[in-house]
Structure formats: C-alpha cells, structure tokens
C-alpha positions, 0 to 999 in steps of 0.5 A: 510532524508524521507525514506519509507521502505517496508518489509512483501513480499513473495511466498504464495499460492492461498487463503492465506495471508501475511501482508506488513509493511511499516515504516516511517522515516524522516517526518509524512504523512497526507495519505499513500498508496499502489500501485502495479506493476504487470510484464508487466503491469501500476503501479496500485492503491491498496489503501490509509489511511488518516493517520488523523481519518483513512479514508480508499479507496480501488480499487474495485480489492482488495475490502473486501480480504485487509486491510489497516491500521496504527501504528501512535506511531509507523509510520508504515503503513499496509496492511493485504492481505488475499484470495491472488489469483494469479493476485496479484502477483506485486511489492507493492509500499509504497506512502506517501503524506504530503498535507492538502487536501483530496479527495479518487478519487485524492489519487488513482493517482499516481502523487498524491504522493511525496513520494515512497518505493523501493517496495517488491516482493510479488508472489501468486502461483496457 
C-alpha cells in the first residue's frame, strides 16, 4: 500500500521556522512535492524535487524563505521553512508521482500528481 505520511506542523511565531517531513511507503517516486491549502482558499503549489539528481522548483511565494530536499536511503522528503509569515498559515500536503517525464511548469499542477498526504496543520501567528 502507497502511503505518504506527513509530520513536522505546529503554531510558530512570525519569522520563525519549522521543517515538515514526509515518509514514503509502499513505492519510490520519480518527483515529490508540497502544496498547500489555506482556509478559504485553492490548494497551491508550494514546490517539488526530481527525486533523481535533486532538481528543485519553487513558487515564487516561498522563493528563498524554503527548502525542499530529500533522504533517498531513508525515502523521506523535506521542507525546511524558515522566515514563516502569517499568510503561510495552510494545511501542507505531501505529493508524490512515479512518471519518467519531467517538466517543473507540469509538477506545479496538482493533476500532476497520483499520489496525496493527509496533510498537516501548520499555523504562523502575527
């Protein structure tokens, strides 16, 4: 069974960090990411990691504040946040996909991807 399984989330104050894991089971992916969900609003692209070489693609949103990255012996994806403002505030969601293809425009979409996390809270208090 694929599972994806996120940890990492919390209350945090503005300009401070927290780093979300998130653990594969089941089946390797060829590119990982995160999305979020704020309340109110669409699921957003946050961004992603071709798991083979470690390109990485990021929304300009969270340009230079995060970090993806990954744990290929463990299976375990990352994504060191740091300089967290109040509109991160979101449900982050763990994506994973097995296609040989790649494009970083295509892995910004959420139909991109087979494979979901149940999410974890992470909250950014002003």
């Amino acid at each position: 069974q694929v599972q994806l399984v996120e940890s990492g989330g919390g209350l945090v104050q503005a300009g401070g960090s927290l780093r979300l894991s998130c653990a594969a089971s089941g089946r390797t992916f060829s590119t990982m990411g995160w999305f979020r969900q704020a309340p109110g609003k669409e699921r957003e692209f946050v961004a992603h990691i071709r798991w083979s070489g470690g390109s990485t693609f990021y929304a300009d949103s969270v340009k230079g504040r995060f970090t993806i990255s990954r744990d290929n012996a463990k299976n375990t994806m990352y994504l060191q946040m740091n300089s967290l403002k109040p509109e991160d505030t979101a449900v982050y969601y763990c994506v994973g996909d097995r296609s040989t293809y790649y494009s970083s425009s295509y892995y910004s979409q959420r139909a991109a991807y087979d494979y979901w996390g149940q999410g974890t809270q992470v909250t950014v208090s002003s």
